[in-house]
C-alpha positions as CSV (number, residue, x, y, z in Angstrom):
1,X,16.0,7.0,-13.0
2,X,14.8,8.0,-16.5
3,X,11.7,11.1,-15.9
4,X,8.6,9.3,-15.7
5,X,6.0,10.5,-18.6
6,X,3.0,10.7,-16.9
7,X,2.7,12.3,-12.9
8,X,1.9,10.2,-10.0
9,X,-1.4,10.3,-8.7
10,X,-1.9,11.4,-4.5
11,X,-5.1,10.8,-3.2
12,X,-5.6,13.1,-0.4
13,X,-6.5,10.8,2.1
14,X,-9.2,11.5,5.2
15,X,-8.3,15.3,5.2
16,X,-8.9,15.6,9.2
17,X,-5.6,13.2,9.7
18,X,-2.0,13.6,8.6
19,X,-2.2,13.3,5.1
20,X,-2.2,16.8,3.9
21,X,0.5,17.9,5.8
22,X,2.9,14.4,5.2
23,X,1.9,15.4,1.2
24,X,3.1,19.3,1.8
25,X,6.3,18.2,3.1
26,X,6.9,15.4,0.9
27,X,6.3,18.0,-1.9
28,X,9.3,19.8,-0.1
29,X,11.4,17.0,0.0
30,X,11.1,15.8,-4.1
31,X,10.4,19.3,-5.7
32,X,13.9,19.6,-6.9
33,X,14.2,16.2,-8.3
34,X,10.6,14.5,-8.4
35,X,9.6,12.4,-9.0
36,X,6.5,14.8,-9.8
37,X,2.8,14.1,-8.3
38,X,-0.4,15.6,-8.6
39,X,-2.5,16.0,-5.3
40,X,-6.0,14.2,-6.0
41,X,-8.3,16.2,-3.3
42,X,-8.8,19.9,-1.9
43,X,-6.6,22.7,-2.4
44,X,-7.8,25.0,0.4
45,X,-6.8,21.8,2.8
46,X,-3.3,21.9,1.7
47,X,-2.9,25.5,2.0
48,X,-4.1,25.2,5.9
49,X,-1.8,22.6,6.4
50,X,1.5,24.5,5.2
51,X,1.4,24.3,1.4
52,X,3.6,27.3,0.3
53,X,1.4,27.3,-2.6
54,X,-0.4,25.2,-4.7
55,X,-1.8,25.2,-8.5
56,X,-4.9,24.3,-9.4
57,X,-4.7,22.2,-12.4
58,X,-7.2,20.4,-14.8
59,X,-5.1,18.3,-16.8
60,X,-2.6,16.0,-14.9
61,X,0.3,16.6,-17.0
62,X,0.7,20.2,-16.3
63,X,1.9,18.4,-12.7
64,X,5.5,17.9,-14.4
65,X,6.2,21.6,-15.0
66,X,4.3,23.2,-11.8
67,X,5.9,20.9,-9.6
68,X,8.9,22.8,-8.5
69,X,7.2,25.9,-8.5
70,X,3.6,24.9,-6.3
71,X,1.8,21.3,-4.9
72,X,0.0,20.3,-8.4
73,X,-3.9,20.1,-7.6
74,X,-6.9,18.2,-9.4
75,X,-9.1,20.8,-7.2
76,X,-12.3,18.3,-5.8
77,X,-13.2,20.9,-2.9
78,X,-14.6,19.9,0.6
79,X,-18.1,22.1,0.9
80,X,-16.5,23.6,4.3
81,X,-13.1,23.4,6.2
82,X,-11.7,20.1,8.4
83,X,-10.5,20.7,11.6
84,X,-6.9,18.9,11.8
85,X,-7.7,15.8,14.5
86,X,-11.7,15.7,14.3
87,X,-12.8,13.6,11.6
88,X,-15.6,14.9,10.0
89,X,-18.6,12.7,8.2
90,X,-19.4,14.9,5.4
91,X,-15.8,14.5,4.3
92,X,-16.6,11.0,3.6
93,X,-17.5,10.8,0.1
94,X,-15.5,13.1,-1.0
95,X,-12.3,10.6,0.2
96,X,-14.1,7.7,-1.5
97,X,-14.1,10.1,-4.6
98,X,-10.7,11.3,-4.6
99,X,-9.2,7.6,-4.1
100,X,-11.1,6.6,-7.1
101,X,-10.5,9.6,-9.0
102,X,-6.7,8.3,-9.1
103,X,-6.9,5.2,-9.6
104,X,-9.4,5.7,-13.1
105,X,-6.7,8.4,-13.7
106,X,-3.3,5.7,-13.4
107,X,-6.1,3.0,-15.9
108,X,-6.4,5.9,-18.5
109,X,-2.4,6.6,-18.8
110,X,-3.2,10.0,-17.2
111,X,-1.0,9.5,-14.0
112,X,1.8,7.1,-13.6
113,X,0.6,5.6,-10.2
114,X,-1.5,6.0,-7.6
115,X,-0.2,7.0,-3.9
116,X,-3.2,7.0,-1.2
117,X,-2.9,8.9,1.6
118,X,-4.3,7.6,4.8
119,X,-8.2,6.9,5.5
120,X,-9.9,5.6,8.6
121,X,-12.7,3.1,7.1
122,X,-14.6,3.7,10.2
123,X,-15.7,6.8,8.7
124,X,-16.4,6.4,5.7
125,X,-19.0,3.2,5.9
126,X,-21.6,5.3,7.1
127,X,-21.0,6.6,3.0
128,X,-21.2,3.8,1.5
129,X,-18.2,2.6,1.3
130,X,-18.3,-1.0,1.4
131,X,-15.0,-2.5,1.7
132,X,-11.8,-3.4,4.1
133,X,-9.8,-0.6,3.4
134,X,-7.9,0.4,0.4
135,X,-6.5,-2.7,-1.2
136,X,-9.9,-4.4,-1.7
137,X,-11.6,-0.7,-2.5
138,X,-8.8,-0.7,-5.9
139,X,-9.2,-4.6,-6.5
140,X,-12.7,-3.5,-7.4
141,X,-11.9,-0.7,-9.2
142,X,-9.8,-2.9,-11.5
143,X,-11.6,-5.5,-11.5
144,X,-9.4,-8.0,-9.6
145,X,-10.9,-10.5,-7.7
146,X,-7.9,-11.2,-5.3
147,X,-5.6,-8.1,-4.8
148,X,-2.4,-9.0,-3.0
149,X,-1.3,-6.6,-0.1
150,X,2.7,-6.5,0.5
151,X,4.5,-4.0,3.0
152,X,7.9,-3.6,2.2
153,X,10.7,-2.3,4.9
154,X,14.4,-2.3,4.6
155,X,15.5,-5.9,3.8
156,X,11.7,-7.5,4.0
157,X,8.9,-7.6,2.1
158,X,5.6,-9.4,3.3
159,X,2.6,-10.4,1.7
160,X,-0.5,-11.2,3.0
161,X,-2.9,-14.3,2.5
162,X,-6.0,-12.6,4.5
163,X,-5.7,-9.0,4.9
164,X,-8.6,-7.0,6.7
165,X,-9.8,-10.1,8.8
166,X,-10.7,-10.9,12.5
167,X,-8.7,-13.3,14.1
168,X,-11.1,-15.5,14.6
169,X,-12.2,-15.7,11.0
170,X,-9.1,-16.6,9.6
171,X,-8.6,-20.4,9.7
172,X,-11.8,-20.7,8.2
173,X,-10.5,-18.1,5.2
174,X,-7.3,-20.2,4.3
175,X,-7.0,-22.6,1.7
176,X,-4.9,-24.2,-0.9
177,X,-6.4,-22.4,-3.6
178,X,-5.6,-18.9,-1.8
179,X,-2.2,-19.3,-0.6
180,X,-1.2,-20.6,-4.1
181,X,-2.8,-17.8,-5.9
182,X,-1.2,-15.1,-3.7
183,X,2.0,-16.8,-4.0
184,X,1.8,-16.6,-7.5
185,X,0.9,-12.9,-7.8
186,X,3.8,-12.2,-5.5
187,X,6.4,-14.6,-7.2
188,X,5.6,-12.4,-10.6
189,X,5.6,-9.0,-9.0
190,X,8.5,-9.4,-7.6
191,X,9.9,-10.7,-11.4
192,X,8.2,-7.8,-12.7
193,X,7.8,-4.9,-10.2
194,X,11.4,-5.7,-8.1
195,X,13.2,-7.2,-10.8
196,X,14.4,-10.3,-8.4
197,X,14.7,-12.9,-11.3
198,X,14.6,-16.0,-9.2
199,X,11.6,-15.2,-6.2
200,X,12.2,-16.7,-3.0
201,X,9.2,-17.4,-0.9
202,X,9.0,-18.2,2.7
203,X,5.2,-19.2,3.6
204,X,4.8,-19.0,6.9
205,X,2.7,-21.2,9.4
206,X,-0.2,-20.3,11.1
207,X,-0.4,-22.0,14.7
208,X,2.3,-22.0,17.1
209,X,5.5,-23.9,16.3
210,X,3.7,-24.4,12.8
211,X,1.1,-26.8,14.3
212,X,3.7,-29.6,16.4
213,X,2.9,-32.1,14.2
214,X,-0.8,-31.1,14.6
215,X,-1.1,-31.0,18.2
216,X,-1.4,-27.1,18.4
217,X,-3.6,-26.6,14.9
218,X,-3.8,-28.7,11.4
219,X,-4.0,-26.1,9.1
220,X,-0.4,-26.7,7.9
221,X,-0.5,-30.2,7.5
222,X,-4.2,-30.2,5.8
223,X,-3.8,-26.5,4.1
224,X,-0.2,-24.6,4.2
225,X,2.0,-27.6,3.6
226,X,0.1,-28.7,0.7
227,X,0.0,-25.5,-0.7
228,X,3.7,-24.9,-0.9
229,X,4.4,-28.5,-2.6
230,X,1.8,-27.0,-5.5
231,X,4.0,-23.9,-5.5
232,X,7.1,-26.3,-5.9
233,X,5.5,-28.4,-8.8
234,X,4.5,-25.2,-10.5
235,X,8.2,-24.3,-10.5
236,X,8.5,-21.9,-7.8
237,X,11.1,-21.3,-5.0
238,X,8.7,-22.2,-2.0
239,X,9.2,-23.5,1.4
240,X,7.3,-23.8,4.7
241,X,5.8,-24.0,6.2
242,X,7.7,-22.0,9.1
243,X,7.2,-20.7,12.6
244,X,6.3,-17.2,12.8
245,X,8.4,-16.8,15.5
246,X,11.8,-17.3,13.7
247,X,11.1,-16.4,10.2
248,X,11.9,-12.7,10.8
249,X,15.1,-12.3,12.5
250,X,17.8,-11.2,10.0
251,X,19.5,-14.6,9.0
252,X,16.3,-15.7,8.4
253,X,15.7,-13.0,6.3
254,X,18.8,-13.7,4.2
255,X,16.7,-16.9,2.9
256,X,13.9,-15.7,0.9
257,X,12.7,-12.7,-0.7
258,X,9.7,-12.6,0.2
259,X,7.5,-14.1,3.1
260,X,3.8,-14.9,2.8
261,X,2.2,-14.3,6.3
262,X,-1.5,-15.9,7.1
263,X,-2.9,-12.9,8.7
264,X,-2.5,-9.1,8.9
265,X,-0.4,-8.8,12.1
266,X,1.5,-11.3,11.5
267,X,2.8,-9.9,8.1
268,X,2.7,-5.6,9.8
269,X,4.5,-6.3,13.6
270,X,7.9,-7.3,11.8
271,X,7.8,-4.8,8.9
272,X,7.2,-1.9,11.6
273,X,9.3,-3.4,14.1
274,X,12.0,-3.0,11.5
275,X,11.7,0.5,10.2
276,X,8.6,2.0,11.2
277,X,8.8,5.0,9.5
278,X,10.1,3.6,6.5
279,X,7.5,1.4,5.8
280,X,5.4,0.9,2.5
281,X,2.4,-0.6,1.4
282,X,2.2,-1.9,-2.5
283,X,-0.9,-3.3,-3.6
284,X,0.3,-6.6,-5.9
285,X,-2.3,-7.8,-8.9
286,X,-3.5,-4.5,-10.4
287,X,-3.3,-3.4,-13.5
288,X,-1.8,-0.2,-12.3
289,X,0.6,0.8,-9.7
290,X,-0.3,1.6,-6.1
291,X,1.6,2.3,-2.9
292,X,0.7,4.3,0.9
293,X,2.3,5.1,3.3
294,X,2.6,2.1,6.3
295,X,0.3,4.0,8.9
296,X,-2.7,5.3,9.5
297,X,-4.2,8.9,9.8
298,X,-2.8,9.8,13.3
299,X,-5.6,11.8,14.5
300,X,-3.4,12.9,17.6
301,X,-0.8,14.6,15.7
302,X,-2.3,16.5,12.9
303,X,-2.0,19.9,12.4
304,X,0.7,19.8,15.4
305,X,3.7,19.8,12.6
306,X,5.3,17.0,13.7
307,X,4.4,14.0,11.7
308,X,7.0,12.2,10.0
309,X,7.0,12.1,5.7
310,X,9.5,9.7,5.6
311,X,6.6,6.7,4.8
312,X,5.0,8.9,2.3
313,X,8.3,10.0,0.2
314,X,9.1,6.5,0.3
315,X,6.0,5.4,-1.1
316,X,5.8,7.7,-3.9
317,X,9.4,6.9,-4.9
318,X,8.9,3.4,-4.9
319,X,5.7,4.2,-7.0
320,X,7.7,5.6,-9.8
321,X,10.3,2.9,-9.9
322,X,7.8,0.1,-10.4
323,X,6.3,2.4,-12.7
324,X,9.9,3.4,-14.4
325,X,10.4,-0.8,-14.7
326,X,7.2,-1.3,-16.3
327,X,7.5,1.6,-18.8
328,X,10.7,0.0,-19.4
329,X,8.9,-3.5,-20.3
C-alpha cells in the first residue's frame, strides 16, 4: 500500500481504560512499517502505560518521521494523573476535546483519518457531552445528519439502522425513509471505501421468523419489506427481509456483502461471535475517515498488561486503506 501523505489521527480515548496501553503496543506492532499515527491526547499517560518514549509534536506531519523512533504526540495534558481502572470525571472534557481535536484535524487534510480509542459515555455526560457515543458525536462534527455505523469482522460486515437505542424504542424508530437511506450510504461505501463494485445487501427482519406473515410483529410487511422493493427500484442489490436467526451462519454469509441489522445487538453479537478480537468499527457517511476498535474501555484490565491490540491495529490499518482508496480517487 502506497505511504499515506498525511498521519492518522488517535484519539486517546477515556485515559482510565485500555486505550493508552492498546495504542503503545499497537505503536510496537506498525513502527517498522506504519502505517504512521499521531496520538491525539496526553503524553505523560502514555509513558505510564509503557510508551518507550514518545515525542511531543505540534505539527501532525512530523508524525511520519518520529514514528519509528517515539509514539507521535499532539500533547493536550490531563491537569493530574488517571489511575488505570478508576474513571475519573475531570478527565471528561478533555476526551470530548481530544476526539474532536482529530476529527477537525482529518476535515483540514492534517491527518489522514481518525482512530478513537475507547470512551464510556457514562462519564462523560455529566460534561456535556450530549450524544450516543462516538458515531453520532462525529456525524455532528461533520455535519451529517444520519451517520451510518458498520462493524466489520472476517467475512462480515454489518450496518446498523438504529444504533445507540433501547429496545423498546426501536420499532417506533424504523421507517422506510431510514432503512433506505442507510442502505444507500452503505451500498456507496462499500463502492467507494471496499471497492466491492456490485454491493450486495441483506436487510434483515426485525421480529421473530421476520414477523410469520404478521402474526409475531408487522414491521416487515408495513416498513422493511417495502423498504427493500425501493432499494430494488433504485437499482440496488437488496433482499429481505430475513430472519435474524439464519442470516449469519457462513453460507448465508456467502450471499451478500453486507447485512443491514435493525438494532445494535443484532448487528454486534455475530460480528464478535466471529472474531472478537478482530473486530472494527467504521463510521459510513462522513466526509472523512473513521474507525475504533470493536470494544469498550475494559476497566478490569487496564494497567494489568494484558489487553489485547489486535482490534486497535486492525482499525488503524483499515483506516489507511480506505484512506489509501480515496487518495487514489
Amino acid at each position: 500500500m502506497k505511504a499515506l501523505a498525511a498521519p492518522i489521527a488517535v484519539s486517546l480515548g477515556d485515559p482510565a481504560g485500555v486505550g493508552p496501553e492498546i495504542i503503545v503496543a499497537a505503536w510496537q506492532a506498525l513502527k517498522a512499517s506504519g502505517p504512521a499515527f499521531v496520538v491525539v491526547g496526553d503524553a505523560k499517560t502514555l509513558l505510564a502505560r509503557g510508551a518507550p518514549a514518545v515525542r511531543r509534536i505540534s505539527d501532525p506531519m512530523h508524525a511520519l518521521a518520529a514514528f519509528r523512533e517515539a509514539v507521535p504526540v499532539l500533547d493536550h495534558p490531563l491537569p493530574e494523573p488517571v489511575t488505570p481502572g478508576l474513571p475519573a470525571a475531570f478527565s471528561a472534557p478533555h476526551i470530548i476535546a481530544w476526539i474532536e481535536t482529530a476529527a477537525r484535524l482529518a476535515q483540514h487534510g492534517a491527518a489522514a483519518a481518525v482512530v478513537t480509542a475507547p470512551i464510556a459515555k457514562t462519564l462523560l455526560y455529566d460534561a456535556g457531552f450530549a450524544f450516543p457515543g462516538h458515531t453520532e458525536f462525529l456525524g455532528e462534527i461533520c455535519g451529517v445528519a444520519l451517520p451510518v455505523m458498520m462493524l466489520t469482522a472476517a467475512d462480515l460486515k454489518v450496518t446498523l439502522v438504529t444504533i445507540h437505542e433501547p429496545l423498546a424504542r426501536v420499532s417506533a424508530l424504523l421507517s422506510r425513509e431510514r432503512i433506505i437511506a442507510v442502505g444507500e450510504t452503505t451500498a456507496r461505501a462499500l463502492r467507494n471505501d471496499f471497492g466491492i463494485a456490485g454491493p450486495r445487501l441483506a436487510i434483515a427482519a426485525l421480529n421473530p421468523h421476520a414477523g410469520e406473515g404478521g402474526a409475531l410483529g408487522r414491521e416487515e410487511i408495513e416498513i422493511i419489506a417495502p423498504a427493500v422493493a425501493e432499494l430494488r427500484r433504485l437499482g440496488y442489490d437488496a433482499t429481505g427481509p430475513a430472519p435474524g436467526d439464519s442470516l449469519f451462519h457462513p453460507e448465508a454469509r456467502l450471499t451478500y456483502d453486507v447485512a443491514l441489522c435493525m438494532y445494535h445487538d443484532q448487528a454486534l453479537i455475530p460480528v464478535k461471535m466471529l472474531d472478537f478480537w478482530g473486530g472494527v468499527n467504521v463510521t459510513l457517511g462522513l466526509p472523512i475517515v473513521r474507525t475504533s476498535p470493536d470494544h469498550g474501555v475494559a476497566y478490569a484490565l487496564a494497567g494489568a498488561g494484558v489487553a489485547r491490540p489486535d482490534s486497535l491495529i486492525a482499525a488503524v490499518k483499515l483506516a489507511a486503506e480506505i484512506s489509501a482508496r480515496r487518495q487514489r480517487a
